[in-house]
N, C-alpha and C positions, 0 to 999 in steps of 0.2 A: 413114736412116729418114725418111721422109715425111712423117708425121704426128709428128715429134717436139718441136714445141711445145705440140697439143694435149696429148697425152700427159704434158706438164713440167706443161701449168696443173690437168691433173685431179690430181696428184701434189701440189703447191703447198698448204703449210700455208695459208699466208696467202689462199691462192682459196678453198679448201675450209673455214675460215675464215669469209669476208666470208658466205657462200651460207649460213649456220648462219642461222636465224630466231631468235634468243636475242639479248639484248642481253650476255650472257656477255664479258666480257673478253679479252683472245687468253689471257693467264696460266690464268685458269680454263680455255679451252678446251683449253691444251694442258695443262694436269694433270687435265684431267678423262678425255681421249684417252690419254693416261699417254704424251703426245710427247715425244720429248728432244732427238728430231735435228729440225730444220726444214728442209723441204726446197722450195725458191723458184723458182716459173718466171723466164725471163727477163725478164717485165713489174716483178714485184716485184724482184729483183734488179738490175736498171738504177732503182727505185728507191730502194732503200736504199741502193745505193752514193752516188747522186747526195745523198740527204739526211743521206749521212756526209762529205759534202765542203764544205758550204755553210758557210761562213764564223759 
C-alpha cells in the first residue's frame, strides 16, 4: 500500500488527538470518544517506545 503511513497518522489516536482545539486531556478525549483501543502511527510509536527506554 502506498499511502500507508498517511492512512496510520489519519487513524492515530494520539494525531487525531493533538488536532482537537480543546485543551481536554488525552483521558477526557478518549472517554469522551468512548476509545479503548489506541491506535499509534509510527511517528508516535517510535516515540513512546523511545520514552519507555530512557533511563
Amino acid at each position: 500500500m502506498e499511502n500507508e503511513g498517511a492512512v496510520n497518522m489519519e487513524k492515530c489516536t494520539l494525531c487525531n488527538w493533538e488536532n482537537v482545539e480543546s485543551n481536554e486531556s488525552l483521558v477526557d478525549y478518549l472517554n469522551r470518544n468512548g476509545i479503548m483501543n489506541v491506535d499509534l502511527c509510527d511517528f508516535h510509536e517510535r516515540d513512546l517506545k523511545a520514552f519507555c527506554e530512557e533511563d
